[in-house]
C-alpha positions in Angstrom: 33.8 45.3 -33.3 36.8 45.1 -30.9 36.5 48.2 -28.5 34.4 45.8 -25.9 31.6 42.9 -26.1 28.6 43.2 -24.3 25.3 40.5 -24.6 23.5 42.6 -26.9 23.8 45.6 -28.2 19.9 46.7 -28.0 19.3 49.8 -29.9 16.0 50.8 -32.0 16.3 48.9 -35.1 17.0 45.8 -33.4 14.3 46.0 -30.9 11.7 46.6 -33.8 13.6 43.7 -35.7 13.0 40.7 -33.1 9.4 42.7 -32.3 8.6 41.3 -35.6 9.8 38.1 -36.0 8.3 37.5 -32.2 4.8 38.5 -33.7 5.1 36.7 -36.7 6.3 33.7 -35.1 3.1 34.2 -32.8 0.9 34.8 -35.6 1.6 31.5 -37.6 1.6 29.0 -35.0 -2.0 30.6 -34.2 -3.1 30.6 -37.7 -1.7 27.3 -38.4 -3.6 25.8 -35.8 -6.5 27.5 -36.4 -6.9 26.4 -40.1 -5.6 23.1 -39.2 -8.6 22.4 -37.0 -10.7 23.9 -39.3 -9.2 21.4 -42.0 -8.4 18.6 -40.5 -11.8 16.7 -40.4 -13.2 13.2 -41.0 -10.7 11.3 -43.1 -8.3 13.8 -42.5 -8.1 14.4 -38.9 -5.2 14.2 -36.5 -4.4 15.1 -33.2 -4.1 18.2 -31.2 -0.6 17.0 -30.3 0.4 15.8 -34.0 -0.8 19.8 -35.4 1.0 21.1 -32.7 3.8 19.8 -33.5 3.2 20.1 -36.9 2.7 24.0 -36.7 6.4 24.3 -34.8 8.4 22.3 -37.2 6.8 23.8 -40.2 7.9 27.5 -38.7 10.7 26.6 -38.2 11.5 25.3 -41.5 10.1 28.6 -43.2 12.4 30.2 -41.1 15.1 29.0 -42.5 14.2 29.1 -46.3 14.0 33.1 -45.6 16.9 33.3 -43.5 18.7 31.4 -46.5 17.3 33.6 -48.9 18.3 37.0 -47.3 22.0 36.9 -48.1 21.4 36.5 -51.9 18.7 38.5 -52.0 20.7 41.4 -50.4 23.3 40.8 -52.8 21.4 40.7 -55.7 19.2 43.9 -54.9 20.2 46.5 -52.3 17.4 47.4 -50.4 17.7 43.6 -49.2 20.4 44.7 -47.0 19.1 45.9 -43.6 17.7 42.5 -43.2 21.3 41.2 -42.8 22.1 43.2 -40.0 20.2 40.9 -37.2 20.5 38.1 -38.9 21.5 35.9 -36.3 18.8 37.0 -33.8 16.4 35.4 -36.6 19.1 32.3 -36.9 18.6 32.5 -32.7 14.7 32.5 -32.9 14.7 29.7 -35.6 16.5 27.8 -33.7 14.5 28.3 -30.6 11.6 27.3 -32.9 12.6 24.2 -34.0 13.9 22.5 -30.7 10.4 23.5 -29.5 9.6 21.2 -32.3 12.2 18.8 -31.2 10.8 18.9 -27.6 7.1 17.9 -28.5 7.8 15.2 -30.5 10.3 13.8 -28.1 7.3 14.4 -25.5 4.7 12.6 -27.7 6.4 9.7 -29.3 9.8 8.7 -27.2 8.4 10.0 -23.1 6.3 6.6 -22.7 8.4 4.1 -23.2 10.9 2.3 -20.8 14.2 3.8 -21.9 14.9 7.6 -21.9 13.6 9.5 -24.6 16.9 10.5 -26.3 18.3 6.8 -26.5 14.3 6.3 -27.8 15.0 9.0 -30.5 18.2 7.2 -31.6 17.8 3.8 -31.2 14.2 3.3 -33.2 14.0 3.4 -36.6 17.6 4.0 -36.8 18.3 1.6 -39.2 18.0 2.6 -43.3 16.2 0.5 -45.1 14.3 0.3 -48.6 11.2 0.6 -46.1 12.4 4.0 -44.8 14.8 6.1 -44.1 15.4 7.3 -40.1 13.8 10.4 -41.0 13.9 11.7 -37.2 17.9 11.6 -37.1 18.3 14.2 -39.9 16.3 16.6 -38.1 18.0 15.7 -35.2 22.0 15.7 -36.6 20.1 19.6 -38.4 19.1 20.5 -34.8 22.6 20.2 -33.4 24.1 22.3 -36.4 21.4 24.8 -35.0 22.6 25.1 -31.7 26.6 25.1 -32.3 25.8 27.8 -34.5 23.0 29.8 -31.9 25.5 28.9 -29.4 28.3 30.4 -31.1 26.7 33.1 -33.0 27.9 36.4 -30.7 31.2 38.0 -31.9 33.1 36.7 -28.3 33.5 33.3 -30.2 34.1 35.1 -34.0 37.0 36.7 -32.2 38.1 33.6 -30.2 37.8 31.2 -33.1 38.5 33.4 -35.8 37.1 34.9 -38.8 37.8 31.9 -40.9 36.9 29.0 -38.2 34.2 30.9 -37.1 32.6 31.3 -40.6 33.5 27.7 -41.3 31.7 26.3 -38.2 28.4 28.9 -39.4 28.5 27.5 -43.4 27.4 23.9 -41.6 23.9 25.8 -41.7 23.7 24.5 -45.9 24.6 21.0 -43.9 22.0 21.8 -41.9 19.5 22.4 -44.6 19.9 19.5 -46.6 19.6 17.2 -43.1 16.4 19.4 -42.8 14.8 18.7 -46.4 15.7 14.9 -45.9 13.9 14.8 -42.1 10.9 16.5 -44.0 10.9 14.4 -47.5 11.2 11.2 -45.4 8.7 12.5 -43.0 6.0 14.4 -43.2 5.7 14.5 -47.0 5.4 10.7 -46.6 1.6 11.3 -44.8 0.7 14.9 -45.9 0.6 13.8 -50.0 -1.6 17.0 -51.1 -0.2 18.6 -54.0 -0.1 21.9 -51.8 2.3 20.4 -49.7 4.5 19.2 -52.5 4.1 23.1 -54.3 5.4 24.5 -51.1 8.1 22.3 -50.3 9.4 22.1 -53.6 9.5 25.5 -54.6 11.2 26.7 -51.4 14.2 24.5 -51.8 14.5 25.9 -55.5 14.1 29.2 -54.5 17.0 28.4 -52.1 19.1 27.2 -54.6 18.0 29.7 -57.2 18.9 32.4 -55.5 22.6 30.9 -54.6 23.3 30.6 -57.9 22.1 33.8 -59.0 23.9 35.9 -56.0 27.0 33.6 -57.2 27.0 34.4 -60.9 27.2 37.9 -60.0 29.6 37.8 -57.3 31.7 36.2 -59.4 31.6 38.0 -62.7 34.9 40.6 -62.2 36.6 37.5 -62.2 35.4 36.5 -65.2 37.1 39.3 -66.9 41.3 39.3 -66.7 42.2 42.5 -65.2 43.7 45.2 -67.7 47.0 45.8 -67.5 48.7 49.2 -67.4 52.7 49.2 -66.9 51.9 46.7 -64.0 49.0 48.8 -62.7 45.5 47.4 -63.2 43.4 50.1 -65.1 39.6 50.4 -63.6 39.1 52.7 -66.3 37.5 56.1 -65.5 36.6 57.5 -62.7 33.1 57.9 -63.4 33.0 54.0 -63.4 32.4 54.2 -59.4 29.6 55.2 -58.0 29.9 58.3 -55.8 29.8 56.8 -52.3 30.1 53.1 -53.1 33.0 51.1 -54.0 33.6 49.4 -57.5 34.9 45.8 -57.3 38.7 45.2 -58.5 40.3 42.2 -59.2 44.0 41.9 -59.1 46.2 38.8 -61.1 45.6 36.7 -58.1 42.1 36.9 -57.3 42.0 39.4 -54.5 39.5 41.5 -54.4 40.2 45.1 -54.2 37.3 47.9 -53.5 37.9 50.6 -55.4 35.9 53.5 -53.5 34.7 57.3 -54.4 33.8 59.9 -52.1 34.2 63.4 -51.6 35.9 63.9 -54.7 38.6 61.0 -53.7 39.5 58.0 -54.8 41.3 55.2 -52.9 41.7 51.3 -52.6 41.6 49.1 -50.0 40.7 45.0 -49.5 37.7 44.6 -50.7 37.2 41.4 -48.2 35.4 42.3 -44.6 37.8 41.2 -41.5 34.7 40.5 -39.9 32.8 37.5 -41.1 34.9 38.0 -44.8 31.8 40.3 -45.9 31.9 42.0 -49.1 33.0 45.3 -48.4 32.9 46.0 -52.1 29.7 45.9 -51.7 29.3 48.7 -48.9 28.6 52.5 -48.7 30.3 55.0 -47.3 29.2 56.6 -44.6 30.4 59.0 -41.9 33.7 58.9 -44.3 33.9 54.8 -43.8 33.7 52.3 -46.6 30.8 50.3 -44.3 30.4 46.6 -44.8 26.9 45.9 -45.7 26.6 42.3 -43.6 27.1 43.8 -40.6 28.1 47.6 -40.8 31.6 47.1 -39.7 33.7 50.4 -41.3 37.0 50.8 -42.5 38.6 54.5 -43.5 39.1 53.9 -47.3 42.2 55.8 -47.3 44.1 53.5 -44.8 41.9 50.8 -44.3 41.7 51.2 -40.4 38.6 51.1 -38.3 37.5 54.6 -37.2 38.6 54.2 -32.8 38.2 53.1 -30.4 38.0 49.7 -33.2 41.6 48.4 -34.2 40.7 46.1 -37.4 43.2 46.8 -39.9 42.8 45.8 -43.9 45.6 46.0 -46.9 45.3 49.4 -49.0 46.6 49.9 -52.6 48.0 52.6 -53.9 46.1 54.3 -56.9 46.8 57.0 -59.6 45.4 58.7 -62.9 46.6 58.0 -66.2 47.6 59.8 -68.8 43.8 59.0 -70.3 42.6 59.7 -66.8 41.9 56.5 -65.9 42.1 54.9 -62.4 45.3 53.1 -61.9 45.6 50.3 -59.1 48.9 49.0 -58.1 47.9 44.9 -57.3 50.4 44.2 -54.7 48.7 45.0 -51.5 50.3 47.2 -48.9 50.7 45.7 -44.9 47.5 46.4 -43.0 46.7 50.0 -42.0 48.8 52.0 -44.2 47.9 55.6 -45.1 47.7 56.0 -48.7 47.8 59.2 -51.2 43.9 59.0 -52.8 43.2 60.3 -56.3 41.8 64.3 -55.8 39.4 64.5 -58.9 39.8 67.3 -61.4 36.1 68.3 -60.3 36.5 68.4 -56.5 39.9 70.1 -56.8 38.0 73.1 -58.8 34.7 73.3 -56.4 
């Protein structure tokens, strides 16, 4: 957060984290080539160099179909959520993956030529045609998206670009994805015509999609529902309504969203948005007495929406009350950042 920045911050989890995707990174490109020697006989045999390369570009691919799939997945089922947490040391890896790729085919079809192998790359079959399409220069113009964003993907250059530049530049990776299924429709698929192929491929990029949609639907249904007004107040109804611990998502007349948190017998409100990466804290579970952002764990005190120190991030708070019906009241005008509120004491915490 913003105490210091260091390169990594290795602790236990993470090691185990890029422990795995190391090994399983190791595990298919062995496999893969393995099996594709074991396969690729007769009719169907190609060079050491092609399945070498083949092996590389299709990890890398797979890659990023699952990293695409984490951030839906975690929204639409908790226990998806610790996989968020390094989720750029796997964008890293991927990356690392695929201009290995990049590297051997530039090293098998552009190094023999008598121009350099980039202005190779570029310059043939550059031109789209009914014939083709200049498969290569997708996965190239996807490779560069890679690296700006494995470049850029420490929180030095979210805090020097900003939440919202910073997250813009990192949304290119969808960009990046559609460049990648063109370079592999155009390309591969155009040889490798087994149904198998076509299964896989397929599938993933619906599973992609599929998931988006479903993580958006759900996102997106408090808005679907025009806040209830009260005397100005928006009226969450009960208190029971939010889970002990976690935060219940509150829409106010202009689309903000508020999270509406309980714990220890308190209720309070603060932005429900993350300052971080725009996470959704709404989402998040308290713990240690911070509303915690499940992206990335940043944590805010929910009854003044500061960072526990030595962090400064600051969000909005709301004030809240009971109703005559004991309902939750929220006032929908946000107060300025960091301001201490007066949280609900439930009837049942008061009498323990």
């Amino acid at each position: 957060m913003s105490a210091k920045f260091v390169t990594v911050q290795w602790n236990r989890k993470k090691l185990v984290y890029d422990a795995v995707l190391l090994a399983a990174v190791g595990a298919y490109i062995g496999l893969f080539t393995v099996l594709g020697h074991a396969t690729s006989t007769g009719a169907r045999s190609i060079s050491a160099q092609t399945l070498d390369m083949r092996a590389w570009g299709s990890c890398a691919y797979l890659m990023l179909v699952v990293i695409l799939c984490i951030g839906p997945l975690a929204r639409l089922d908790r226990r998806f959520s610790p996989l968020l947490y390094n989720r750029r040391h796997f964008g890293v890896l991927m990356f690392a993956v695929a201009a290995t790729h990049a590297s051997k085919v530039l090293g098998y079809y552009h190094a023999y030529g008598k121009i350099p192998q980039l202005e190779s790359l570029f310059t043939w079959d550059a031109v789209i045609t009914r014939a083709s399409l200049p498969f290569q220069l997708f996965g190239a113009a996807a490779l560069l998206v890679f690296c700006a964003m494995a470049l850029t993907s420490h929180d030095f250059w979210q805090k020097l670009l900003g939440p919202t530049g910073w997250k813009t530049l990192h949304m290119g990776v969808y960009l990046a994805f559609a460049l990648v299924v063109l370079h592999v429709a155009f390309g591969a698929l155009q040889w490798e015509t087994h149904p198998a192929f076509l299964v896989v491929f397929g599938g993933s990029v619906a599973l992609v999609g599929g998931l988006h949609v479903a993580a958006a639907r759900r996102s997106a249904a408090p808005e679907r529902t025009a806040p209830k007004l009260v005397d100005g107040w928006i009226d969450a109804g009960p208190p029971e309504r939010i889970p002990d611990t976690r935060a219940l998502p509150v829409v106010n007349p202009r689309g903000e969203r508020i999270a509406l948190v309980r714990w220890e017998g308190k209720v309070a409100a603060l932005h429900g948005v993350c300052a971080h990466q725009g996470g959704p804290l709404y989402e998040g579970k308290v713990i240690d007495g911070c509303l915690t952002c499940p992206w990335h764990g940043w944590q805010y005190k929910p009854g003044d929406g500061c960072s526990p120190p030595p962090f400064t991030e600051k969000l909005p708070t709301y004030r809240v009350k009971l109703s005559d019906e004991g309902h939750v009241l929220v006032d929908p005008t946000p107060l300025p950042d960091g301001t201490p509120t007066e949280p609900i004491v439930l009837a049942e915490a008061s009498d323990g």
